[in-house]
C-alpha positions in Angstrom: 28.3 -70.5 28.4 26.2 -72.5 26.3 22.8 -74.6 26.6 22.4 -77.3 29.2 19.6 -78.9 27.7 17.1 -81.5 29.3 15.5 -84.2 26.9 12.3 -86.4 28.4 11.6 -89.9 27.0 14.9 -90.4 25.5 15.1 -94.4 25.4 12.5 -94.2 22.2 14.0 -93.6 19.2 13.2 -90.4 18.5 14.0 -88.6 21.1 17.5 -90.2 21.3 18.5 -89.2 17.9 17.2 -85.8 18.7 19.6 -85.7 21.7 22.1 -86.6 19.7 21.8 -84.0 17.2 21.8 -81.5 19.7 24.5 -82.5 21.6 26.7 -82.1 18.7 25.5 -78.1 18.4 27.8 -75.5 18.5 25.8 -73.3 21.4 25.0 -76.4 23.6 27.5 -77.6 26.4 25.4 -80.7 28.0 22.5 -82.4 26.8 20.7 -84.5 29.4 18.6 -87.2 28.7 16.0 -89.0 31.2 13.9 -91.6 30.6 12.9 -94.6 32.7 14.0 -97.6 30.7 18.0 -97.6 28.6 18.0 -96.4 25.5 18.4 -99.3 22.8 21.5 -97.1 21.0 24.1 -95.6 22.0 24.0 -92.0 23.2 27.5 -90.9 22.4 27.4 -87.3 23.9 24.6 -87.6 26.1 24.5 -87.7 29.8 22.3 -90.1 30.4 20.1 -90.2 34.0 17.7 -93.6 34.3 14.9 -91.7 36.5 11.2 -90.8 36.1 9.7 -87.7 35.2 6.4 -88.7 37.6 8.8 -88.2 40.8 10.4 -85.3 42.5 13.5 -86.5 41.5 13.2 -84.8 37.9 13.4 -81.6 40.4 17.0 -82.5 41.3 18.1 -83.7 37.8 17.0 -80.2 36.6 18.6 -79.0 39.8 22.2 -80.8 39.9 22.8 -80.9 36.0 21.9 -76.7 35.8 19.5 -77.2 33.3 18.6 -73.9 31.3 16.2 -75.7 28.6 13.9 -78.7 28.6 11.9 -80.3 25.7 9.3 -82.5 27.2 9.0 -85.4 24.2 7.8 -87.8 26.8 4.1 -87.3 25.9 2.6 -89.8 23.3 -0.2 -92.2 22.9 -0.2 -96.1 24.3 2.4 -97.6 21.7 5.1 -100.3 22.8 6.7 -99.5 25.8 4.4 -96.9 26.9 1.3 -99.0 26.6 1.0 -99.1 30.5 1.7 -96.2 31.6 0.9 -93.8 29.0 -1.9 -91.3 30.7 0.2 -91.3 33.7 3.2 -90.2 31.5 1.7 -88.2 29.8 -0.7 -86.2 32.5 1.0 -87.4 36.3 4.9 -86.7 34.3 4.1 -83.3 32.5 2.5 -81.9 35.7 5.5 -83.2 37.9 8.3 -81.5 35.2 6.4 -78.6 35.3 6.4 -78.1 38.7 10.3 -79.2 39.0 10.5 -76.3 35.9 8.8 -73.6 38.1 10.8 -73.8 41.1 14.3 -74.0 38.8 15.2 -70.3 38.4 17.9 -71.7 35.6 15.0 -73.3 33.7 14.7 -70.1 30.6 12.7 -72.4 27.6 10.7 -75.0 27.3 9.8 -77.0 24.3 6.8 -79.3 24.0 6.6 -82.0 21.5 2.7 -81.9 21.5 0.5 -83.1 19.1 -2.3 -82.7 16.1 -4.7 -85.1 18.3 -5.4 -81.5 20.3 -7.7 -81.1 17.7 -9.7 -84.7 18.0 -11.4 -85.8 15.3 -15.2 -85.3 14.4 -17.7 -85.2 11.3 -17.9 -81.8 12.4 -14.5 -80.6 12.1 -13.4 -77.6 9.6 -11.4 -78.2 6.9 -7.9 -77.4 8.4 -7.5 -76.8 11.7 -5.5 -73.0 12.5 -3.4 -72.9 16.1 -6.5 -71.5 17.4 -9.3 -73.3 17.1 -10.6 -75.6 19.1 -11.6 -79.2 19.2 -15.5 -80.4 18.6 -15.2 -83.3 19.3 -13.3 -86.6 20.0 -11.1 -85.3 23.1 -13.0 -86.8 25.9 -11.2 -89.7 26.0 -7.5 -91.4 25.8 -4.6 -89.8 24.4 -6.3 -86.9 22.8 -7.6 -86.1 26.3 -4.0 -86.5 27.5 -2.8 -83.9 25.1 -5.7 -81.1 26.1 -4.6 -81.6 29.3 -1.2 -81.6 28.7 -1.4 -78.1 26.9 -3.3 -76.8 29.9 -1.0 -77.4 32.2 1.6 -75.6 29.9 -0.9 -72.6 29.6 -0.6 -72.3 33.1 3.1 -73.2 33.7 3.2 -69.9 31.2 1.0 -67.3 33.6 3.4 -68.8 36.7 6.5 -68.1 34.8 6.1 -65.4 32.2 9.9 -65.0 31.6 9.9 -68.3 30.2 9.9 -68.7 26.2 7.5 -71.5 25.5 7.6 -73.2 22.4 4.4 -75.7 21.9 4.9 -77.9 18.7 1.7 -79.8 17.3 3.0 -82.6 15.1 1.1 -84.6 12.9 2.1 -88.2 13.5 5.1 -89.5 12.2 5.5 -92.2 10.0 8.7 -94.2 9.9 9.4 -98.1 9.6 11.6 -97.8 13.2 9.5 -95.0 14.8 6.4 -96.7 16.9 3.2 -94.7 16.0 0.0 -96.0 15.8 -0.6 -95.3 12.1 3.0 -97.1 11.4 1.6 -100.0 13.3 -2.1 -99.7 11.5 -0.6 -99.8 8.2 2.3 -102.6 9.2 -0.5 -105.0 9.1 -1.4 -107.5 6.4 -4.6 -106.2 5.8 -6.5 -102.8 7.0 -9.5 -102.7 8.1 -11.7 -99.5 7.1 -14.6 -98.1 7.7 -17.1 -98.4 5.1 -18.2 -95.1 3.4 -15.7 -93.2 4.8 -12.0 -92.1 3.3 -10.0 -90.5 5.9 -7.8 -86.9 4.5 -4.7 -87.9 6.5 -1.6 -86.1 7.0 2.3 -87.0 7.8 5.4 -85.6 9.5 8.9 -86.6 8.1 11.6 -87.4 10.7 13.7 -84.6 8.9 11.1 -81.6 9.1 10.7 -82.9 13.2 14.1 -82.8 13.9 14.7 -79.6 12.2 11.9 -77.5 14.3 12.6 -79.0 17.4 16.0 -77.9 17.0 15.3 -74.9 15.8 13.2 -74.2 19.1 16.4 -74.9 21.2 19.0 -73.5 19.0 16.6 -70.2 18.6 13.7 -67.9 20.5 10.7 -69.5 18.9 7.4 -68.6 21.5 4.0 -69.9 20.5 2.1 -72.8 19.4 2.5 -74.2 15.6 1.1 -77.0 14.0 4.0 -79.2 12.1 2.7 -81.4 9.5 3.8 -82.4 5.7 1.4 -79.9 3.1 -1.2 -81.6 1.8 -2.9 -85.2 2.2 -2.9 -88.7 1.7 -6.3 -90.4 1.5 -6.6 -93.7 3.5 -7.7 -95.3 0.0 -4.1 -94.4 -1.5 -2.4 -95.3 1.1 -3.4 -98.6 1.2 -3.2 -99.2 -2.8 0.3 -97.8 -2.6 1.5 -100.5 -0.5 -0.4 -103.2 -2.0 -2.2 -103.6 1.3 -6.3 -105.1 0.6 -8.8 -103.3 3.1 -11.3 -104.8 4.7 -14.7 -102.2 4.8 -16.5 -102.5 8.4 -19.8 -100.9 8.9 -19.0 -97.2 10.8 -21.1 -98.5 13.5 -19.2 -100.8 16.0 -15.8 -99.8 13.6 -13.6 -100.0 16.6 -14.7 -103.0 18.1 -15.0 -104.8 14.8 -11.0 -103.7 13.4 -9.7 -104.4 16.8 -11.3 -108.0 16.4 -9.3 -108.3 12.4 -6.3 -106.9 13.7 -6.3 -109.5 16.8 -6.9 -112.3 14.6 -3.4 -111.3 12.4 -1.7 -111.2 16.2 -1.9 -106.8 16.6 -3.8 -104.4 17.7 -6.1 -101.0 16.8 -4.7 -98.1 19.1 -6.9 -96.5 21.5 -8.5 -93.6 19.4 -6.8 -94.7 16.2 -10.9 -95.6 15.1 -11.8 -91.8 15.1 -8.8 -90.6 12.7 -9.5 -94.0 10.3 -13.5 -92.4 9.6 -12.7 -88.9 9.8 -9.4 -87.6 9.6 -7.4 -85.0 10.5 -6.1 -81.7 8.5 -4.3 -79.1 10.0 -2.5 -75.8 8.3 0.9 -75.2 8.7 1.0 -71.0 7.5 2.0 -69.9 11.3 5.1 -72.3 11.0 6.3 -71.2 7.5 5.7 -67.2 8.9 6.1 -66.7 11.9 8.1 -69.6 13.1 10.5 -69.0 10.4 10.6 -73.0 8.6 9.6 -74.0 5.4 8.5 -77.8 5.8 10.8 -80.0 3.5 8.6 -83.0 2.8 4.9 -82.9 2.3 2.8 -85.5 3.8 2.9 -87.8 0.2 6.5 -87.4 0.2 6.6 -88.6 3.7 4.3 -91.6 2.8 6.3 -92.4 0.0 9.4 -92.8 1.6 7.5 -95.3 4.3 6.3 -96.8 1.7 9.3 -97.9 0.1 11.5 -98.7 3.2 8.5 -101.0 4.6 7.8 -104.7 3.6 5.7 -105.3 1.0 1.9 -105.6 1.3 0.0 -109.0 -0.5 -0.7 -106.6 -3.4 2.8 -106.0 -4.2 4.4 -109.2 -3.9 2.2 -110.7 -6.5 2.7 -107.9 -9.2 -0.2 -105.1 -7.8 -0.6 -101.7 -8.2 1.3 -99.5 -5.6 
């Protein structure tokens, strides 16, 4: 028989083209997607079950539909939809499937789509973050608190059920014109607001290179934690020339409050914790993936930047005949 597999937050778009894909796998039978709002798109394939993954009844979804592997990609930061609700999806809904995944003898992998922000963001971070070092600063609060907490309970779902191949995936953040991240939001705006003296290393994750470990975690025995992000960087300086975007330099102190005041007056909005990755950034290295994971990233984070770049609307720069 082949995989019944279980997909968490599948009404984004992400996670709904990822159960797609693996429903049409040679080695999966059922792919089972829960989520508590519809999908937008169709999910040709999928079975789809309209519950919530903060409830028992995950428990008896798991249960009813024999579910043999579960990739938890209902974990993310406030964006959109999840803008409510997101710390109790995130902390109340992993610690719920992971209980509903202990007391499931069928239940033999789970994936988790976790995330770089384990790593927070500080003056006093190294270079490039390896798979086991640990934050120093900048996880005391919102989503990056989330996702420390998240891995925890993981850690621990792992000493409860040893048998269990665990596959923990930290991806830099995607960047896609229908994909809502907070850096695709930050950068949809008009103008950017920066913070003065400082020019963020960041990195980027293609939709290609996410589907393509994810999968390969189902599909094949992968156990461990990997950090998934396109080589290389892209400074926050020539990201905004390359799409013609202006910037508007804040003084660091008060840098939050003040771009959250810019980007209300153009009608959006500064994510919770975005302010910390804008000053500092964020680099991580990817050699555990490429060696002992087994995949060979396809797109480096410019490559990645490049295609948003041209498959997004102009910035002011561009229109008028500016550099990009």
């Amino acid at each position: 028989m082949g995989r019944v597999v279980l997909v968490t937050g599948v009404a984004s778009n992400f996670a709904s083209q990822f159960a797609l894909r693996v429903a049409g796998l040679k080695g999966v039978d059922k792919v089972v997607g829960i989520d508590t709002i519809l999908p937008t798109g169709h999910l040709e394939g999928v079975k789809f079950v309209r519950a919530d993954i903060r409830t028992p009844v995950v428990g008896k979804v798991i249960a009813v539909e024999e579910v043999d592997t579960v990739v938890h990609l209902d974990v993310g930061p406030p964006t959109g939809r999840r803008a409510g609700a997101a710390k109790e999806l995130n902390v109340i809904g992993t610690m719920q499937l992971l209980a509903a995944c202990q007391r499931a003898a069928g239940v033999k992998k789970l994936v988790l789509g976790s995330s770089t922000a384990v790593y927070g963001t500080s003056p006093r971070d190294p270079a490039m973050f390896t798979e086991s070092l640990l934050a120093r600063d900048g996880v005391r609060t919102g989503f990056p608190k989330d996702i420390v907490e998240v891995e925890s309970y993981v850690r621990g779902f792992a000493r409860r059920r040893p048998e269990v191949i665990i596959t923990t995936l930290r991806g830099a953040q995607l960047l896609h014109p229908d994909l809502d991240t907070p850096l695709r939001n930050y950068f949809d705006n008009p103008v950017l607001p920066t913070a003065l003296g400082y020019d963020p290393r960041l990195q980027f994750l293609h939709v290609d290179d996410a589907m393509n470990v994810l999968t390969e975690s189902v599909i094949h025995d992968r156990p461990g934690t990997f950090n998934v992000a396109g080589d290389g960087v892209v400074m926050l300086s020539q990201a905004a020339r390359r799409l013609g975007k202006p910037v508007i330099p804040l003084p660091s102190f008060g840098f939050a409050a003040g771009a959250r005041r810019v980007l209300k007056a153009m009608g959006s909005d500064l994510s919770p914790d975005l302010h910390r990755l804008l000053m500092y950034g964020r680099v991580v290295d990817t050699t555990a993936l490429r060696d002992i994971f087994g995949y060979d990233l396809k797109w480096t984070s410019e490559q990645a930047f490049e295609e948003y770049r041209r498959t997004s609307r102009p910035g002011i720069l561009s229109s008028i005949g500016g550099r990009s």
